[in-house]
C-alpha positions as CSV (number, residue, x, y, z in Angstrom):
1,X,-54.5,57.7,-179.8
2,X,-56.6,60.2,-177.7
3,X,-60.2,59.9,-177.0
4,X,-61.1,63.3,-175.6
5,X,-64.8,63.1,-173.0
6,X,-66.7,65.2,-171.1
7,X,-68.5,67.8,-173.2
8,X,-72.3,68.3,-173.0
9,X,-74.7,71.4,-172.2
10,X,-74.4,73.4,-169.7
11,X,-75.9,76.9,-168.5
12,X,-74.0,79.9,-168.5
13,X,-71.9,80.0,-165.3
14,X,-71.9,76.6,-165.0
15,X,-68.6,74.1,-165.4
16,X,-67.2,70.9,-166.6
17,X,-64.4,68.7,-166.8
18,X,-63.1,67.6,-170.0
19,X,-60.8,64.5,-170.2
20,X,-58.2,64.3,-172.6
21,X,-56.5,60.2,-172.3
22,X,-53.9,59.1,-174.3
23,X,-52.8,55.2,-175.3
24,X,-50.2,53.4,-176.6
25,X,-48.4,56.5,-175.6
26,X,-46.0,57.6,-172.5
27,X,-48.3,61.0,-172.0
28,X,-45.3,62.5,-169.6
29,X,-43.2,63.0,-172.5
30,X,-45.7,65.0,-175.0
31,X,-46.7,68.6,-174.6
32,X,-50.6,68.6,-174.1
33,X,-53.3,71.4,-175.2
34,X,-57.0,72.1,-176.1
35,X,-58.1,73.8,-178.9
36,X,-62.0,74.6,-179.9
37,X,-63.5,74.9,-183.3
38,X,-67.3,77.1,-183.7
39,X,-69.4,76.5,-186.2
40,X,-67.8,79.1,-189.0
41,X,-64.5,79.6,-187.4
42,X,-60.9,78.8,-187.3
43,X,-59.7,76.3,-184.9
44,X,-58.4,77.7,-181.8
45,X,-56.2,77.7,-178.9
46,X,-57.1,77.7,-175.3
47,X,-54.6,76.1,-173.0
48,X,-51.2,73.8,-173.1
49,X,-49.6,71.9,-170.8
50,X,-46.1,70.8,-170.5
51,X,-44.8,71.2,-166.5
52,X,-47.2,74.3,-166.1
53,X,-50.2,75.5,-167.3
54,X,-50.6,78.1,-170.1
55,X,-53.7,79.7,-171.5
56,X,-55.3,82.0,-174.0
57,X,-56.2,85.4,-172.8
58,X,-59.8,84.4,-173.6
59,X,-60.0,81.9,-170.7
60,X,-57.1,82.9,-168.0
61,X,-58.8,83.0,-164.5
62,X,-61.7,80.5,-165.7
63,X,-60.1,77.4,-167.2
64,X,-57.1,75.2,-165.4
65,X,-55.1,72.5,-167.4
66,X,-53.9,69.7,-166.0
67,X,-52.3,66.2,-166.3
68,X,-52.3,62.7,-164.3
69,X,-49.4,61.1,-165.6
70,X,-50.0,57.8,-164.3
71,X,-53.5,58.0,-165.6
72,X,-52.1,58.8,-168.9
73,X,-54.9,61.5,-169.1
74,X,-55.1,65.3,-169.6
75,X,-58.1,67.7,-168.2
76,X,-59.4,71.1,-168.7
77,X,-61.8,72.2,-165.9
78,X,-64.1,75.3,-166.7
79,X,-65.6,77.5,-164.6
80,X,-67.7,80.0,-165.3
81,X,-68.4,79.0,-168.6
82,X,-70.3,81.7,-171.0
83,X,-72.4,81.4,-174.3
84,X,-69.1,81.9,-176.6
85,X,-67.4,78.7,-175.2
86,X,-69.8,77.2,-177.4
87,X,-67.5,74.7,-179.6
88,X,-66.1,71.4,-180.4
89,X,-62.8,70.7,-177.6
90,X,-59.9,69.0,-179.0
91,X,-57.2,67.3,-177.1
92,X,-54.1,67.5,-179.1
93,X,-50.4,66.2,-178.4
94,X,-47.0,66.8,-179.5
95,X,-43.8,64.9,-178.3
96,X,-41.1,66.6,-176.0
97,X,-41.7,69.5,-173.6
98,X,-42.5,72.3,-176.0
99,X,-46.2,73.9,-176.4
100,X,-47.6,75.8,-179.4
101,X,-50.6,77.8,-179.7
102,X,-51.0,77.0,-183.5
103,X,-52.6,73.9,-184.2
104,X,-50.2,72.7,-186.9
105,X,-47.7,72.1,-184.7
106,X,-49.6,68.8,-183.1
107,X,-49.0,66.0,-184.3
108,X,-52.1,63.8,-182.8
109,X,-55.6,64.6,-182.0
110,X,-58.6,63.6,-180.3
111,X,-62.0,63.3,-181.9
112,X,-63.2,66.3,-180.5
113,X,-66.0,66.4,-177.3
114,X,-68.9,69.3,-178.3
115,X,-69.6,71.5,-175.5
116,X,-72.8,73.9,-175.2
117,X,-73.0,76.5,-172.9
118,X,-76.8,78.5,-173.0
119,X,-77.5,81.8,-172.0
């Protein structure tokens, strides 16, 4: 199970920290991402984690990926955050140590944290 946190509003330029934890679950042995959904659209990717970080080209330089093993928990800090972050985040987890940017390819998700960013 994953119970993603952190989302809320925030101005444009602003930041936050999502949290991504995991139970009932070794975390250390699943490949990790976020993906975000807007109203309308497709679900989509914008970063993985296995032993490194990897990102869409829509948020390199302004979003970092990480993981606390022993805390069983994934994050996604973002910076500079503009108007079309605006989305629902999901935490999403596959086992082993390969990452995918296509969402069918995870085999458990979080319930999603909405994030706002106004202009």
């Amino acid at each position: 199970q994953l119970q993603a946190s952190g989302g809320g509003l925030v101005q444009a330029g602003g930041s936050l920290r999502l949290s991504c934890a995991a139970s009932g679950r070794t975390f250390s042995n699943y490949a990790a991402a976020w993906f975000r959904q807007a109203p309308g659209k497709e679900r989509e990717f914008v970063a993985a984690i296995t032993w490194s970080g990897y990102y869409a080209d829509s948020v390199k330089g302004r979003v970092t990926i990480s993981r606390d093993n022993a805390k069983n928990t994934v994050y996604l800090q973002m910076n500079s955050l503009k108007p079309e972050d605006t989305a629902v985040y999901y935490c999403a987890a596959r086992y082993g140590g390969v990452w995918y940017d296509r969402p069918d390819m995870y085999d458990y998700w979080g319930q999603g944290t909405e994030v706002t960013v106004s202009s």
